[in-house]
C-alpha positions as CSV (number, residue, x, y, z in Angstrom):
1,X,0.0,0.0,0.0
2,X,0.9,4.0,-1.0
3,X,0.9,6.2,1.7
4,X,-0.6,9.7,0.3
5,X,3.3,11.3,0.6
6,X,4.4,8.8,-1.7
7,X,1.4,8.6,-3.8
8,X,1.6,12.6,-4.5
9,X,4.7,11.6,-6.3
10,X,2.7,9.8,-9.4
11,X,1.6,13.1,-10.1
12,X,5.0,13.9,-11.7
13,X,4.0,10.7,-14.1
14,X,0.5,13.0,-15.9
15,X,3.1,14.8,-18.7
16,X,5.0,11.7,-19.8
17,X,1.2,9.9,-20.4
18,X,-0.2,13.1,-22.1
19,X,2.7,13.2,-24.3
20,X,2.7,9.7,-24.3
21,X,-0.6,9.6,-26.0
22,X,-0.3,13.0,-27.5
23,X,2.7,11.0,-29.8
24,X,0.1,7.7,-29.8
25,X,-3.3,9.9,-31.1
26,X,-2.0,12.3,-32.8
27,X,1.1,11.8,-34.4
28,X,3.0,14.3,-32.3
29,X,6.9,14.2,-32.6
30,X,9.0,13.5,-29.1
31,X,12.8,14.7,-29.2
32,X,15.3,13.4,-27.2
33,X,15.3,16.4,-24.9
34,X,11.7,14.8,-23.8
35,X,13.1,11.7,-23.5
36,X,15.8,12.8,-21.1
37,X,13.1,14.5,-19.0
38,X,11.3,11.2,-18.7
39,X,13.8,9.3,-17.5
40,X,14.6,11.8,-15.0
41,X,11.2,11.8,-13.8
42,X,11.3,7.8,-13.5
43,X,14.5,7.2,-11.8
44,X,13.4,10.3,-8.9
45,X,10.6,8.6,-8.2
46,X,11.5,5.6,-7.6
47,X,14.7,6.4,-5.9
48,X,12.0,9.2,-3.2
49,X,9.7,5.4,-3.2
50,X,12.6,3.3,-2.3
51,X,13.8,5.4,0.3
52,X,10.4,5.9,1.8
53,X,10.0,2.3,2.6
């Protein structure tokens, strides 16, 4: 189970599925800059998750 403190953190997760399905739908390109963003996103919030436990 997700406490709410950690759970606030899947918030960060909303861009990377809009532009997710923004490049899905609609064709939308994704550059690399994007990409690096992403992963940056991923790897904090698992590293603030795995701390928190």
């Amino acid at each position: 189970m997700v406490d709410a403190s950690s759970g606030g953190l899947f918030f960060f997760f909303q861009p990377l599925a809009g532009t997710f399905l923004g490049w899905l739908i609609l064709g939308e390109i994704v550059g690399t800059s994007f990409w690096l963003g992403a992963a940056l996103i991923v790897i904090s919030v698992f590293m603030v998750l795995r701390d928190s436990q």
